[in-house]
N, C-alpha and C positions, 0 to 999 in steps of 0.2 A: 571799485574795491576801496575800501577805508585804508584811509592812509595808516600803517601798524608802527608800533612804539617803537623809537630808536634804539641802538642795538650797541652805539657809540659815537663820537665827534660827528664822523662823516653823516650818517644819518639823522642825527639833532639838526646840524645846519642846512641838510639838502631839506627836511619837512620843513622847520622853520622859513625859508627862502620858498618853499612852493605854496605856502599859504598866501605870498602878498600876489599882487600884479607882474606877468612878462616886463621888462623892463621898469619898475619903479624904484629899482636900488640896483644899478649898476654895479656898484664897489661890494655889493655883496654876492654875487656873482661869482667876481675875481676872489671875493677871499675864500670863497669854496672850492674853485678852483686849485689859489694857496693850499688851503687845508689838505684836500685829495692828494697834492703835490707832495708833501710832506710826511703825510701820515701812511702813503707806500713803501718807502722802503723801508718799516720799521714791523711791514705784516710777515708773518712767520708762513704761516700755512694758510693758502690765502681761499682753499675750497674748504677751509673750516671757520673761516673771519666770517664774524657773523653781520658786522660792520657793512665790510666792502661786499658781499652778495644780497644784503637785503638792498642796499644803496644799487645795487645792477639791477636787482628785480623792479625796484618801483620807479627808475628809468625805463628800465625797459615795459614795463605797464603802459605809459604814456602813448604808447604805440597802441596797445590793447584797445581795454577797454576803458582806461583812463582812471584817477585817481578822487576820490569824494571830496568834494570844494575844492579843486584843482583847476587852473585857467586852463581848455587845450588849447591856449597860444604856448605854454612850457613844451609842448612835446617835439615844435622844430628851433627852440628858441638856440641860439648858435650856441650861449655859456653853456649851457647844460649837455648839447651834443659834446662838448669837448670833455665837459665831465667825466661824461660814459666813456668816452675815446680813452681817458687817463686810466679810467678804471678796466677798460676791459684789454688794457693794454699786457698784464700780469698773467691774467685771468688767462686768457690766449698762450700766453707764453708756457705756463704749467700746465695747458693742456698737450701742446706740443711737445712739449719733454717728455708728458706722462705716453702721450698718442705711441711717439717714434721707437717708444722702447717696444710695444707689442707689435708695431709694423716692421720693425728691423728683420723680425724674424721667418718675414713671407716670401715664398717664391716668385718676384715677381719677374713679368717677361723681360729678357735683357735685352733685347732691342725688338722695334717693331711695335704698334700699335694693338694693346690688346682689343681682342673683341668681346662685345656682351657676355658673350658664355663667358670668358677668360675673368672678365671683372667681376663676374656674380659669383665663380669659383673663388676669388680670395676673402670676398665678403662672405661666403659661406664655410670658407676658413675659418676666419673671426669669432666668428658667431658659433662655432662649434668648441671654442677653447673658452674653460670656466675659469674667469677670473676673481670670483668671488664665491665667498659660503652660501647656498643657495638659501634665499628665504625663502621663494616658492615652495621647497619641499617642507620647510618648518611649518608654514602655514598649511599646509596638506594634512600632516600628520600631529603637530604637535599646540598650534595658536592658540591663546585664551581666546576668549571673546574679547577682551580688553585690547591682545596686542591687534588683532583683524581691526580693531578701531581706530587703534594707533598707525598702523600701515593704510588705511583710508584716508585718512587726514597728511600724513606725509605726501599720498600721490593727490590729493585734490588740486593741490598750487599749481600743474599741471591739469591733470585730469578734469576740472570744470570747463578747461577751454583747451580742451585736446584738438589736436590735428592744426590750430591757428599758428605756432611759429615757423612750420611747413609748408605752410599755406602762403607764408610772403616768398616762397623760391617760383611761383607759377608764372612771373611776369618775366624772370629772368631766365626760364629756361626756354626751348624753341623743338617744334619736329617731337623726335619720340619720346625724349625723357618730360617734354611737357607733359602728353597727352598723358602717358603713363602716371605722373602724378596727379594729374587732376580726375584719374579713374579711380587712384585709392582714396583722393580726398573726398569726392563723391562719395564713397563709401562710409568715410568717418563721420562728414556732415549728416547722414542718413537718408542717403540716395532721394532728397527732398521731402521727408519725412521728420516734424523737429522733435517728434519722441523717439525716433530712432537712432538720433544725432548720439554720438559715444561720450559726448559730454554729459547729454542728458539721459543716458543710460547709469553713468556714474551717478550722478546726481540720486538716481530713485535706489542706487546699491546705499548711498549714505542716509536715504532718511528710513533705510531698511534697517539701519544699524541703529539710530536714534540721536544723528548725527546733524548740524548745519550744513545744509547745500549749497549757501551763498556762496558764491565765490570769493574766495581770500577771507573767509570767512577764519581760517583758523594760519592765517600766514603768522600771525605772533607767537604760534605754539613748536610750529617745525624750526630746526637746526639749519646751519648756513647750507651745508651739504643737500639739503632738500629744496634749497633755492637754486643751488647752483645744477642740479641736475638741470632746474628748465631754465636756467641763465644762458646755458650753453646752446641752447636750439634759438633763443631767441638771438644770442651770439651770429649764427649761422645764418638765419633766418634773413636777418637784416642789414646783413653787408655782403653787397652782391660779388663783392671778392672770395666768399666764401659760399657761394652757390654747390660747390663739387663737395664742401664740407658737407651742407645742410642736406645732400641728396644721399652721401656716405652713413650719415645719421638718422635720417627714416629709414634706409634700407635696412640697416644692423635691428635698429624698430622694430621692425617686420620679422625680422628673421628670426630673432631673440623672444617673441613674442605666445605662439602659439601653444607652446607646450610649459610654461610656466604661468599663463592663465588657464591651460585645463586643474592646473597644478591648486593655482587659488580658488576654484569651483567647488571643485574638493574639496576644502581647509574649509571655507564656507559651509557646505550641504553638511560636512559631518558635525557642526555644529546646528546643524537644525534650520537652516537659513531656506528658505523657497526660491524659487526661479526668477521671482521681485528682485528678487537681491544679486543672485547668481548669475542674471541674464545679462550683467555686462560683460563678464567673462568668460559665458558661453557664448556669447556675440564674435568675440576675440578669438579664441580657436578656431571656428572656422574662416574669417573673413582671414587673419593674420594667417593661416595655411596657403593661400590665395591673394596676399599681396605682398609675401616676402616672396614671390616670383618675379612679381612683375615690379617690384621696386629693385629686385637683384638686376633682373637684367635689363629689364627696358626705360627705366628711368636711368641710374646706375650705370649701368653698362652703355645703355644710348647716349648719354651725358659725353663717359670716356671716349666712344667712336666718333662722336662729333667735334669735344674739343681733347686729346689725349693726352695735354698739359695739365688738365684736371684729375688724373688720377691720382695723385697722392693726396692732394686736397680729400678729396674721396676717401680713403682709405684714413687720413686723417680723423673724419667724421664717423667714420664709422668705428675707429678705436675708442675714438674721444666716449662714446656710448658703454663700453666695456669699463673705463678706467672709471668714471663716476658712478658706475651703477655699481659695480665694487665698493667703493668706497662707501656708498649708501648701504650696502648690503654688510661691512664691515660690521658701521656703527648700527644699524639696525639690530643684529644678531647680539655685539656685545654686549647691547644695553639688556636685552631680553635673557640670554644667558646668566645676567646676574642679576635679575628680577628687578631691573631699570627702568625707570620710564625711556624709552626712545626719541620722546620728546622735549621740548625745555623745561617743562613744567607737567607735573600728572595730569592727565583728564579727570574732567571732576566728573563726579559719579553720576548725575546725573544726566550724561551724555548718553 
């Protein structure tokens, strides 16, 4: 991915510093370090800083698929892990305030170890309570052509490399919530198949629309909120402290999935769009009817029966899903309702 334009401080000096060599300016390092140190507790709302989530994302890239004239000696380099530690220290925190208010209000067992069925039952709690204005149905009945563009380019930062922050919980899990995850991962990758892979499904819906399909191609266009959606899986993904999160968070995935992509198939076709374009979302309907099972119960749920200290972690991850896709779903609408761009900047017309 190309490294994208600073957003403020923090991100001017973390590019600046990734351009030279791991280790040939020590003290600049530290004063990034200084900087991030400082320039937190003066952030307001820190899943709308556009600063500190582009600075999470292109950390966490490094992990990826790495950044354009970037050393990968940066991506274990110690300064920078501490970085991300500072930064995703908040980040965590307001997810957990945001998480605990929609779990407060679950039935959960009061003593005793629930079982599979029991943990897939409150994830499909969850997932059944609408925390936000649906854009699925907007886009069904109502979408320009312009805003379907506009919501392509918001899920691509994601969506180009779907399934891969999910993918780092495979080494950490053991027994049934593995196997169960590595049968839906299978499924995303495209059951060994690289045009069936859901990445490169997305990929032919964007140049159906007359869009970049590179990846990170349009990361300087999307809002902090559309980083932070996948800041948060990569959150998950890569601290194996948070395994029972990132298993809570594909499950809600899955589960939230199926009927708000027949939803965008719709908004799609009624605009004249062919099966080119639509076939990543009818891909999704069916497979996402058939792995919001088996991530409810058998990863999810086999997780909790194995280790049952990890249920609220769980339950965690899979609010933390509700409370951001809200928020995205907020500012997506509002911008749209008053004939906004949803973006930073309009799409130019020639897209």
């Amino acid at each position: 991915m190309h490294i994208p334009e600073p957003r403020g401080p923090i991100t001017a000096e973390l590019f600046s510093l990734l351009a030279g060599a791991p280790g040939a300016d020590p003290d600049a390092v530290t004063a990034l370090h200084a900087l991030v140190a400082g320039q937190l507790p003066g952030v307001g709302d820190i899943i709308d800083d556009d600063d500190v989530q582009l600075a999470l994302f292109c950390l966490y890239e490094l992990h990826y698929g790495g950044l354009d004239g970037v050393d990968d000696r940066w991506e274990w380099h110690p300064g920078l892990i501490g970085i991300r530690h500072l930064l995703e220290g908040p980040f965590e925190a307001w997810l957990r305030s945001e998480a605990g208010e929609v779990t407060a209000t679950l039935r959960c067992p009061e003593s005793g170890t629930p079982d599979s069925d029991a943990t897939a039952a409150l994830l499909f709690d969850l997932a059944a309570r609408d925390a936000g204005p649906s854009v699925s149905r907007h886009v069904a009945m109502k979408a320009t052509a312009g805003q379907l563009r506009e919501f392509l380019i918001h899920k691509s930062v994601y969506q180009l490399k779907e399934a891969d922050p999910h993918t780092w919980a495979i080494p950490r899990l053991t027994g049934r919530a593995k196997a169960a995850l590595v049968e839906i991962q299978a499924d995303e990758y495209g059951g060994g198949h690289p045009d069936r892979m859901h990445s490169a499904l997305f990929a032919r819906t964007m140049r159906g629309l007359g869009l970049d399909d590179s990846y990170g191609g349009y990361v300087d266009a999307v809002p902090a909120i559309s980083l932070a959606s996948v800041n948060v899986m990569s959150l998950f993904g890569l601290n194996r402290r948070l395994r029972g999160a990132v298993a809570g968070h594909l499950a809600m995935y899955e589960m939230t999935s199926s009927r708000p992509n027949q939803l965008y198939g719709k908004g799609f076709r009624r605009l004249g769009f062919d099966a080119g374009v639509t076939g990543y979302f009818d891909e999704h309907v069916e497979a996402d009817a058939v792995h919001e099972q088996i991530a409810g119960r058998d990863l999810a749920g086999g997780l909790v029966e194995a280790e049952p200290d990890l249920l609220p972690d769980v339950l965690f991850g899979a609010a933390a899903v509700s409370c951001i896709d809200a928020r995205f779903a907020t500012h997506l609408m509002d911008a749209w309702e008053h004939d906004r761009t949803s973006l930073r900047s309009p799409l130019p017309a020639t897209a």
